[in-house]
Backbone as CSV, one residue per row, in Angstrom:
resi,resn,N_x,N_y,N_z,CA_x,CA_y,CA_z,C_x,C_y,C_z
1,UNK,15.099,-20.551,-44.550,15.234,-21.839,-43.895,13.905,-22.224,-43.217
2,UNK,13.586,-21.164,-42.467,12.063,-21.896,-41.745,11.027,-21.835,-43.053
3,UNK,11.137,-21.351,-44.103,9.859,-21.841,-45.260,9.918,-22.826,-45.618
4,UNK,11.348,-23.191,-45.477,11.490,-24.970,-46.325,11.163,-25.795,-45.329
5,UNK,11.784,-25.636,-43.646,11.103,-26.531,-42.706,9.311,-26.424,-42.786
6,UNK,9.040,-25.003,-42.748,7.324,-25.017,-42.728,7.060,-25.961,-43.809
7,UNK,7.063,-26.142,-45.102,6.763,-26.576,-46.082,7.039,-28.012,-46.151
8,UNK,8.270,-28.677,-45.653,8.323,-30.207,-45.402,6.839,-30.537,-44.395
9,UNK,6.764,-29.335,-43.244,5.918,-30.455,-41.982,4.874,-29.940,-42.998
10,UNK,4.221,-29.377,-43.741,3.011,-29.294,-44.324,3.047,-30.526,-45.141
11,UNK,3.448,-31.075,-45.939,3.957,-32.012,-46.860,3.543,-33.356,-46.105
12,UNK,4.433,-33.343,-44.922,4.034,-35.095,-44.061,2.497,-34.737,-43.542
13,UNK,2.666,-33.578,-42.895,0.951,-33.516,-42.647,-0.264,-34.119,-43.764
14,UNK,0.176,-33.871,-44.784,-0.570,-33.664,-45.652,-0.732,-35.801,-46.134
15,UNK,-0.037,-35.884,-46.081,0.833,-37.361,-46.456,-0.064,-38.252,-45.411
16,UNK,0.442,-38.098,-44.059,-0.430,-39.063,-43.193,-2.159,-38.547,-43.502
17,UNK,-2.411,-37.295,-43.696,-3.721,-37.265,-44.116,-4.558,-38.247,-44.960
18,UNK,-3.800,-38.276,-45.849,-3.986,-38.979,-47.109,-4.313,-40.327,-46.493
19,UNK,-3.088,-40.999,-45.995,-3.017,-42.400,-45.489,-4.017,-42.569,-44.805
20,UNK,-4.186,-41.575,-43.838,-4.918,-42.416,-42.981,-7.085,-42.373,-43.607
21,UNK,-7.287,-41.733,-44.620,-8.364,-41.172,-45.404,-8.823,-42.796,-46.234
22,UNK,-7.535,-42.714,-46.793,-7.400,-44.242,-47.197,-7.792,-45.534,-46.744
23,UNK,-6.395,-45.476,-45.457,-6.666,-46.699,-44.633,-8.570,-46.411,-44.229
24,UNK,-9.291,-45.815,-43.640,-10.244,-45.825,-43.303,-11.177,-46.133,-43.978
25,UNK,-10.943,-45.497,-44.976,-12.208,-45.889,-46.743,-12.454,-46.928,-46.895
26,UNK,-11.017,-47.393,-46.825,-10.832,-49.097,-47.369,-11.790,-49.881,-46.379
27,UNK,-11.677,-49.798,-44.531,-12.164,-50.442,-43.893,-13.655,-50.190,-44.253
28,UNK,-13.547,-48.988,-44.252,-15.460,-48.688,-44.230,-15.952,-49.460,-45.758
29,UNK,-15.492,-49.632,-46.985,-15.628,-50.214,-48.132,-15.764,-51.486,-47.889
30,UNK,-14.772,-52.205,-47.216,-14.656,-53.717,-47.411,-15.536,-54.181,-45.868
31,UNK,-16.100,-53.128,-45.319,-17.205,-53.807,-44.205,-18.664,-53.432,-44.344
32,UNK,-18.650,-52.803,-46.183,-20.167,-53.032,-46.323,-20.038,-53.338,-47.841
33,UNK,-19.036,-54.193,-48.368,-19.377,-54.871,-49.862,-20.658,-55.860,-50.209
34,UNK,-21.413,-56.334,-48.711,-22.235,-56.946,-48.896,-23.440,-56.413,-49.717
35,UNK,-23.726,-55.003,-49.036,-24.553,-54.298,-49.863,-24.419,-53.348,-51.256
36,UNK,-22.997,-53.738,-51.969,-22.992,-53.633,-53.331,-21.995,-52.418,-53.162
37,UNK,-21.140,-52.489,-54.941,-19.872,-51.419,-54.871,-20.555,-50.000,-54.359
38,UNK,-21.868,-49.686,-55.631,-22.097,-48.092,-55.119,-22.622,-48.009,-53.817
39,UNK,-23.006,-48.700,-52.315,-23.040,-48.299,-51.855,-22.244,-48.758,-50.893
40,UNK,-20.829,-49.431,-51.059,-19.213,-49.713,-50.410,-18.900,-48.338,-51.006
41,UNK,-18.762,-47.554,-51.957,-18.034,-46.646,-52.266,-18.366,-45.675,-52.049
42,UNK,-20.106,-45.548,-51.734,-20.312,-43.814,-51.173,-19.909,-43.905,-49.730
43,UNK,-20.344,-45.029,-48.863,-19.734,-45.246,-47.233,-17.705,-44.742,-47.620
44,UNK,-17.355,-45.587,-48.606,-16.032,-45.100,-48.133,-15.825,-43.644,-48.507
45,UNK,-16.134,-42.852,-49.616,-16.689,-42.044,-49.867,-16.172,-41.105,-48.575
46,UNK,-17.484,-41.310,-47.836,-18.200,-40.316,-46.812,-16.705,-40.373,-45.269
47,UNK,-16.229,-41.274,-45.284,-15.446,-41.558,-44.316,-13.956,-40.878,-44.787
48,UNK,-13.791,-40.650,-45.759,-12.410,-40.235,-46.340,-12.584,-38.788,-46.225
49,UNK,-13.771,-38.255,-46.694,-14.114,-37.048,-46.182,-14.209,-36.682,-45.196
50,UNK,-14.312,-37.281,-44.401,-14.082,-36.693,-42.609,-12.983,-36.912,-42.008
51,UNK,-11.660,-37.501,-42.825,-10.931,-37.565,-42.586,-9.613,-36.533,-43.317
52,UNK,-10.531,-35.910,-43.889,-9.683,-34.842,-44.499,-9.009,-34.819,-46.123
53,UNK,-9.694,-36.163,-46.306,-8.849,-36.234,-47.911,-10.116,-36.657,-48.947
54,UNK,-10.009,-36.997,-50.090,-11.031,-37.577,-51.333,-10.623,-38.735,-51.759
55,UNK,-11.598,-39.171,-51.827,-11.491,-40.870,-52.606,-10.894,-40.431,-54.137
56,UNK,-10.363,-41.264,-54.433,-10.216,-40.632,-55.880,-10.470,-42.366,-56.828
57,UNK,-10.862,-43.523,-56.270,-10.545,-44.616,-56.290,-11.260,-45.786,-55.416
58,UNK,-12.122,-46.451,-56.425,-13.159,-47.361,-54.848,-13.018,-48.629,-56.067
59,UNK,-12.441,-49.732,-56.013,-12.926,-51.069,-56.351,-12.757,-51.924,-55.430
60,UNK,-14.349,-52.787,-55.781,-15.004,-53.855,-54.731,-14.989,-55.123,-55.686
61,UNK,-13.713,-55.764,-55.166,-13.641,-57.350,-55.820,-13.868,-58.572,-54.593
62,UNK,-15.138,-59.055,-54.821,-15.597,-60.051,-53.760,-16.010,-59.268,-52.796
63,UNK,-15.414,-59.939,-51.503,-15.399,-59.182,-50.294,-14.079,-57.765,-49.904
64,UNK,-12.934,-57.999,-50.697,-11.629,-57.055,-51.037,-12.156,-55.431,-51.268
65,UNK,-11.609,-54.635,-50.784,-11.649,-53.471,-51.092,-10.322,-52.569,-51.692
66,UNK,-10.178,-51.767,-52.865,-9.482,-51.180,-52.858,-9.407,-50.043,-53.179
67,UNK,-8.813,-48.757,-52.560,-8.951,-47.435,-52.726,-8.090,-46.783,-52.651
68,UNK,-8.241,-45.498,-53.086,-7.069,-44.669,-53.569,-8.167,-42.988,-52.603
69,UNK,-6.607,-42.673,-52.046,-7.369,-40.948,-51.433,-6.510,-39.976,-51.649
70,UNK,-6.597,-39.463,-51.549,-5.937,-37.728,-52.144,-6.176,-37.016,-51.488
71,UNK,-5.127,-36.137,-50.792,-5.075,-34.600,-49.622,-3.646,-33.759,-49.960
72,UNK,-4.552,-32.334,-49.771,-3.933,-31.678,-50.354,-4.138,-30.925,-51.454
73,UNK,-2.958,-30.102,-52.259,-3.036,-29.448,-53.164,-2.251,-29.348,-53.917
74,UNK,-1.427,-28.396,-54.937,-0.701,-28.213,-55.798,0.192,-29.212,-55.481
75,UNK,1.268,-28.363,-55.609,2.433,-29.420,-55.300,3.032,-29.940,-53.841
76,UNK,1.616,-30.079,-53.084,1.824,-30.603,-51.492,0.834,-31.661,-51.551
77,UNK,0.274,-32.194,-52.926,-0.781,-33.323,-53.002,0.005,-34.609,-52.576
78,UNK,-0.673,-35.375,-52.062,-0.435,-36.715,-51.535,-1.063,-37.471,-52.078
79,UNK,-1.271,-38.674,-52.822,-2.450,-40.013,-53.013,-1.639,-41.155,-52.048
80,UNK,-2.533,-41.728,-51.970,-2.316,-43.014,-51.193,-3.526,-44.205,-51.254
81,UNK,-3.078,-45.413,-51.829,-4.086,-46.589,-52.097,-3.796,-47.369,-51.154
82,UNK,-4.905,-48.303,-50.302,-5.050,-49.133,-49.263,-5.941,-50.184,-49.920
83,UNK,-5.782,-51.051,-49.186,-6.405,-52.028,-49.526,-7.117,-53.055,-47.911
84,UNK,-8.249,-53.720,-47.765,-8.570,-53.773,-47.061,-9.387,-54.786,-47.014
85,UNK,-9.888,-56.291,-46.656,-10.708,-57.106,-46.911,-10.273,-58.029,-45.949
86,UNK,-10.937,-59.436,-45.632,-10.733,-60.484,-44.503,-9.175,-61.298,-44.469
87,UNK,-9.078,-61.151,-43.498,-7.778,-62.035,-43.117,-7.879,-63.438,-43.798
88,UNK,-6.326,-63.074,-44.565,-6.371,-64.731,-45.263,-6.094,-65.545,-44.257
89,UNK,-6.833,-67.171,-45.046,-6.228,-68.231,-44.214,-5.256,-68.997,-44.402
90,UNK,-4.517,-69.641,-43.783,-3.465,-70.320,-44.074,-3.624,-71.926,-44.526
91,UNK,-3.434,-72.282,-45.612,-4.238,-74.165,-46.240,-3.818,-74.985,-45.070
């Protein structure tokens, strides 16, 4: 019983890792598309990595960012895609 509880909280651990690797990439991606995808995607890159997970996923459409991160391992892997670019406006 406590391997299967250990093994769920490893699992969400692993999960918000992901997310939040993501969510961050994305921001760091879509707040330097000015200076071009490869270098929006090594910044998000570098930020997903300190957040504990891997990009696995960087496209820069316009000012839009979208990315995909990955944490974890075997069968406790997580991906998670965010997306991230300027607040729409309303016509």
């Amino acid at each position: 019983m406590f391997g299967a509880v250990l093994g769920l909280g490893h699992a969400v651990v692993v999960r918000h890792r992901a997310a939040g690797g993501a969510d961050m990439a994305a921001l760091a991606a879509a707040d330097h598309w000015a200076r071009g995808t490869a270098a929006a995607c090594a910044r998000a890159d570098r930020v997903a990595r300190a957040q504990g997970a891997r990009l696995t996923r960087c496209v820069i459409v316009g000012d839009v960012s979208d990315v995909s991160a990955v944490s974890g391992g075997g069968p406790f892997a997580a991906e998670v895609r965010a997306r991230a670019g300027p607040a729409a406006t309303r016509p």
